[in-house]
C-alpha positions in Angstrom: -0.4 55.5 5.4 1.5 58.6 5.8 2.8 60.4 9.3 0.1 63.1 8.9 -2.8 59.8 8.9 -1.5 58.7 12.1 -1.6 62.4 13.3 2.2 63.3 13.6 3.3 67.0 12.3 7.0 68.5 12.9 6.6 70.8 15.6 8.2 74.3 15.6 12.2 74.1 16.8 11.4 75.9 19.7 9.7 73.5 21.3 11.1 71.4 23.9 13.8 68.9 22.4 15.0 65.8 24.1 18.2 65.7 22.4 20.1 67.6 19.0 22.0 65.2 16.6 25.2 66.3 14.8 27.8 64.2 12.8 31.3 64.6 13.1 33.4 65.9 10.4 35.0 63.3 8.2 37.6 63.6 5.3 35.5 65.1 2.5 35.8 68.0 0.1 33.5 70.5 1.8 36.3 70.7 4.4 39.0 72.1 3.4 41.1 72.9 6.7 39.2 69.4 8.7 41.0 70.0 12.2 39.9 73.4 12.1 36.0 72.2 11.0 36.3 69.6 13.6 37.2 72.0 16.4 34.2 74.5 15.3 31.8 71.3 15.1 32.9 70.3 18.5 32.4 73.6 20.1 29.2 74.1 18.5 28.4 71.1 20.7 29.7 71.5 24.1 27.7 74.8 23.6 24.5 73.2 23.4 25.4 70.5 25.5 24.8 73.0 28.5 21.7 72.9 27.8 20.1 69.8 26.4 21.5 66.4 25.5 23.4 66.2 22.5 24.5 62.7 20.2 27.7 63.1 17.6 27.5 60.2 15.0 31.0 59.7 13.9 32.2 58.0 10.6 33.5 54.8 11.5 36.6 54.5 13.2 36.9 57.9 14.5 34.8 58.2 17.3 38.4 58.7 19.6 38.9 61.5 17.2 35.7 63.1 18.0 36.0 62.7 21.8 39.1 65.0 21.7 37.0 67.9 20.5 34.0 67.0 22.7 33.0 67.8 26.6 32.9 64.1 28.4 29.0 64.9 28.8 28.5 64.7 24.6 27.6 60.9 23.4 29.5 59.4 20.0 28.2 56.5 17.8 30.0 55.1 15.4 27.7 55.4 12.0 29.3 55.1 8.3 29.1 58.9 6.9 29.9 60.7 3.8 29.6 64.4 5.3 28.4 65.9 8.5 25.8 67.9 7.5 23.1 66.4 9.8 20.5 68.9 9.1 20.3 68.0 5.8 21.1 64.4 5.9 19.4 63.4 8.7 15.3 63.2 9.4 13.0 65.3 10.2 11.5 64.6 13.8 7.7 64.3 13.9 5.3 64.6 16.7 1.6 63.5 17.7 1.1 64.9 21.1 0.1 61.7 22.5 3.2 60.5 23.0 4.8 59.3 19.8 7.9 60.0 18.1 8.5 59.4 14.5 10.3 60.5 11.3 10.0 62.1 8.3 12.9 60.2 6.2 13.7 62.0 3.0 15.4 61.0 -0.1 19.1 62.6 -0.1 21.5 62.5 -3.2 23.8 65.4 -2.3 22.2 68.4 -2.4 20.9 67.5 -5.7 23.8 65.7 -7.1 26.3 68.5 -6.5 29.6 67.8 -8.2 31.4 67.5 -4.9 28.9 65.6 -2.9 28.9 62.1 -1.7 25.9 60.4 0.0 26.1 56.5 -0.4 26.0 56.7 3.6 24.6 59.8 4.3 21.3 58.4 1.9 21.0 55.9 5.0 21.9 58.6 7.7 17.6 59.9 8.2 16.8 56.1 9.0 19.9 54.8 10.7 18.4 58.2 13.7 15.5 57.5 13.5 16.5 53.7 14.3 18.8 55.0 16.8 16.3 57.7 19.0 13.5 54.5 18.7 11.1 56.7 16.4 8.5 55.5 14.1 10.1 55.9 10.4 8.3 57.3 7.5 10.1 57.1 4.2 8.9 60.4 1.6 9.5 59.7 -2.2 10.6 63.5 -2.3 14.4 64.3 -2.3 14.9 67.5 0.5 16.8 68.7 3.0 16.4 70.2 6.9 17.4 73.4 5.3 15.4 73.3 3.1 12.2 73.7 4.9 11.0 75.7 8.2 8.1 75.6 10.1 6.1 77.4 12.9 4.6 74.4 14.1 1.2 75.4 13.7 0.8 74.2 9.6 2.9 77.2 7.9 6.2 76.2 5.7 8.9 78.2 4.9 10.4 77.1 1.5 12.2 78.0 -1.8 11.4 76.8 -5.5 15.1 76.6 -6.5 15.4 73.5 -3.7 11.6 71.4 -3.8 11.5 71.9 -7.4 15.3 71.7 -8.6 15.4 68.8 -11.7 18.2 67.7 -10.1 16.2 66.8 -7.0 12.6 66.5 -7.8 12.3 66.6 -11.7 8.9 66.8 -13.1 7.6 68.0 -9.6 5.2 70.6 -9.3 3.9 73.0 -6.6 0.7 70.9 -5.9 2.9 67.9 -5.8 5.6 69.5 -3.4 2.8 70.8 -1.1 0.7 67.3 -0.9 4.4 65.6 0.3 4.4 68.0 2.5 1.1 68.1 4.0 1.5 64.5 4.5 5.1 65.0 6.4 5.1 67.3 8.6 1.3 68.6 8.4 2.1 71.8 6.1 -1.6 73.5 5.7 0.2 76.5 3.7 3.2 76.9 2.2 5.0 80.0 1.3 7.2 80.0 -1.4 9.8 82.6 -2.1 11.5 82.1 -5.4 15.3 81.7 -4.6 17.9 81.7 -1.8 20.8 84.0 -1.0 23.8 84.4 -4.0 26.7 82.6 -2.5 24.7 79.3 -1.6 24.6 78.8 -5.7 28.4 78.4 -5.9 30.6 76.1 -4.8 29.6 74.1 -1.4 26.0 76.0 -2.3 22.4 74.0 -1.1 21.2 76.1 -4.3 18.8 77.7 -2.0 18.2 76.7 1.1 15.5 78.8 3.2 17.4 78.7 6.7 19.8 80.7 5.7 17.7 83.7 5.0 14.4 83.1 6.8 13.2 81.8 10.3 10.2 81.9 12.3 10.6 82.8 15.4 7.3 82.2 16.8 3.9 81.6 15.0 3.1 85.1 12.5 6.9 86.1 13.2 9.8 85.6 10.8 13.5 87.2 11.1 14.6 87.6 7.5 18.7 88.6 6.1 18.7 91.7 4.5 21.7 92.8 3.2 22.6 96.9 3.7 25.1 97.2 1.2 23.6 98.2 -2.1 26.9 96.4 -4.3 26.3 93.3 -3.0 24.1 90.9 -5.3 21.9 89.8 -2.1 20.6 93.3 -1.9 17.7 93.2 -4.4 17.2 89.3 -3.7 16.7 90.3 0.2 14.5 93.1 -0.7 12.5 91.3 -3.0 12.1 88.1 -0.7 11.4 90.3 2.5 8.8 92.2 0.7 7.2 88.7 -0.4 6.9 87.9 3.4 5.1 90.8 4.3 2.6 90.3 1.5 1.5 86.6 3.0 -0.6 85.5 5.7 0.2 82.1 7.4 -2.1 78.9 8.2 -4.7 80.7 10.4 -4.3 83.5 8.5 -2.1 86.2 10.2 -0.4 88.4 7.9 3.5 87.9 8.7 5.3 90.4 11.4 8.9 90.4 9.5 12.1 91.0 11.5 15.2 92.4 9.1 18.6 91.2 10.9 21.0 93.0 8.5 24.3 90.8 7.3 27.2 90.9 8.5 29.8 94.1 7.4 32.2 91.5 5.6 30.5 90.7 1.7 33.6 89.0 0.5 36.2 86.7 1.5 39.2 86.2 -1.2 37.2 88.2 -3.5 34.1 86.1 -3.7 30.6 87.0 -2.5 29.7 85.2 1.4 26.6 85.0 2.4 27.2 84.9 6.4 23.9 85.6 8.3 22.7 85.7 11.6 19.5 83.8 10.0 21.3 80.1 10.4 20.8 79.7 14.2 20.0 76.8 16.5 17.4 76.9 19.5 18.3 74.7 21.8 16.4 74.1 25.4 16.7 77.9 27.3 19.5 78.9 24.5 20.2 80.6 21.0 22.9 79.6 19.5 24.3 82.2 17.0 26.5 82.6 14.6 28.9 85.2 14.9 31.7 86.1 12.6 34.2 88.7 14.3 32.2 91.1 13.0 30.6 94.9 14.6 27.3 93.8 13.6 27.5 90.6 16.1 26.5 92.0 19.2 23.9 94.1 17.4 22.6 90.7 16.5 22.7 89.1 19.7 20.9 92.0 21.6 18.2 91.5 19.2 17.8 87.7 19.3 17.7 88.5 23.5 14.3 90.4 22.7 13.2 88.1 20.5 13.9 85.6 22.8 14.0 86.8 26.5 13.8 83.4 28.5 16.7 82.0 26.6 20.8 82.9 26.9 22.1 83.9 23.4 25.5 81.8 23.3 27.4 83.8 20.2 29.8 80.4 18.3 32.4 81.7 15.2 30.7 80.3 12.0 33.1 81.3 10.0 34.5 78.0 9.4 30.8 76.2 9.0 30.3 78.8 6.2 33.5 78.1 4.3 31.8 74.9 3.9 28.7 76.1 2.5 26.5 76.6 5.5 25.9 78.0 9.7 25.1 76.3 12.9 21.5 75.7 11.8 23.1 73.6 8.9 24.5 70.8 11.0 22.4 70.5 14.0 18.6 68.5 14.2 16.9 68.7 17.2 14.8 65.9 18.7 11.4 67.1 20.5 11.0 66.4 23.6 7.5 63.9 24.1 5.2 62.6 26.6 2.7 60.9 27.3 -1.1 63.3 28.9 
């Protein structure tokens, strides 16, 4: 029996969330400069922590070393951990509306075996969650990522062919294959495919396409989308084909998609290599956005317009420069929990 038989779906991440799960940074490639990744982590958490509960696993042994980046009000487990990419790592929370809580539990091997990637304890990370926030655990035979899927809540799926069907994740898969896991999971009635991600996430630290970091819905028939002004940078044409996808489909109850463009930020390189930082990668936590910013002019141009998209909510602007040195944004290494209860 799969989640959707027993009813359960993954709601849309605006919903209301009991809690958001992050994992601390540990010693690992991906982080280069790890005080400094620790220290943006840790304020990406007392950020949300003003605004809904928040749990930091730490790898074992180093929950004292977490607690000296984290408000008193943020919990710490102890959980063995490769990475801290929880997004990715961790499950995907599932609802039934009756009540329930359970968990889509994905296979993970590191992005697809990525060359710097470790998992032997992040592989365990979705069900060691689930075990801890007392959810029901459903184990998926399909290797993917948080990332690498986004949903309105209401059957429509964000997602990219270069991640679902990437040999080094799902060989042999197909389409039909990718969408009946899906269905299953988290309820997906339609899923749109665009056919790659941004440049930079192919290089090194790179998801090889990951959808949050170019497209999000917003509410049900709305999607903000990157789209990249300058005409030199190689996510010009791959924005302006993927946006103009978006417009051309309708979602599961058939509304033709209302498509936001939040242009990228100004900087397109840093030490001569292509970056693809984008305002795309946020978190929605209880009453808050939380935003990437970069130091850049186009920040508060991206804030005011996250504030109309989202008027009840505070927009809470956290440097992501150091998340995207590691390969991705806030969106990257948060999961939120929905909240549940009984009628």
């Amino acid at each position: 029996m799969t989640p959707a038989d027993h009813g359960f779906h993954m709601p849309a991440e605006w919903e209301p969330h009991a809690r958001t799960w992050m994992a601390f940074p540990t010693a690992n490639p991906t982080f280069t400069d790890l005080e400094a990744a620790r220290r943006t982590w840790g304020q990406v958490a007392n950020t949300i922590a003003a605004y809904e509960p928040v749990v930091m696993i730490a790898n074992t042994g180093e929950s004292a070393d977490a607690r000296c980046y984290l408000d008193p009000g943020v919990t710490v487990v102890e959980r063995p951990l490769d990475d801290a990419w929880l997004r990715d790592s961790g499950p995907t929370f599932l609802v039934d509306g009756r009540g329930g809580l359970a968990t889509a539990n994905w296979v993970f091997n590191g992005w697809g075996q990525q060359s710097f990637a470790r998992w032997e304890n992040d592989s365990k990370v979705g069900a060691l969650v689930s075990e801890l926030a007392g959810a029901a655990p459903y184990s998926s035979a399909m290797v993917n990522e948080g990332g690498g899927i986004h949903v309105d809540g209401e059957g429509t799926v964000l997602l990219t062919e270069t991640v679902q069907l990437d040999p080094f994740r799902n060989p042999g898969w197909t389409r039909e294959r990718v969408e009946a896991e899906l269905r299953a999971f988290v309820g997906a009635e339609k899923c749109l495919w665009m056919p790659r991600g941004l440049t930079a996430d192919y290089g090194l630290y790179g998801t090889r396409g990951h959808i949050d970091v170019f497209a999000a819905f917003v509410r049900p028939g709305l999607v903000v989308a990157h789209s990249q002004p300058d005409p030199s940078h190689p996510d010009h044409e791959v924005c302006r084909e993927n946006i103009a996808l978006l417009r051309s489909c309708t979602d599961a109850r058939g509304r033709a998609l209302d498509v936001v463009e939040v242009p990228a930020p100004t900087v397109t390189e840093v030490d001569g290599e292509p970056v693809d930082y984008s305002y795309i990668n946020h978190y929605l936590a209880n009453d808050a956005v939380v935003l990437c910013a970069f130091d850049d002019p186009r920040d508060a141009e991206a804030a005011a317009l996250f504030a109309k998209l989202f008027p009840s909510r505070t927009v809470e602007l956290v440097d992501a420069r150091e998340i995207f040195a590691g390969g991705g944004g806030i969106h990257c290494i948060t999961q939120q929990q929905p909240a549940v209860s009984r009628p």
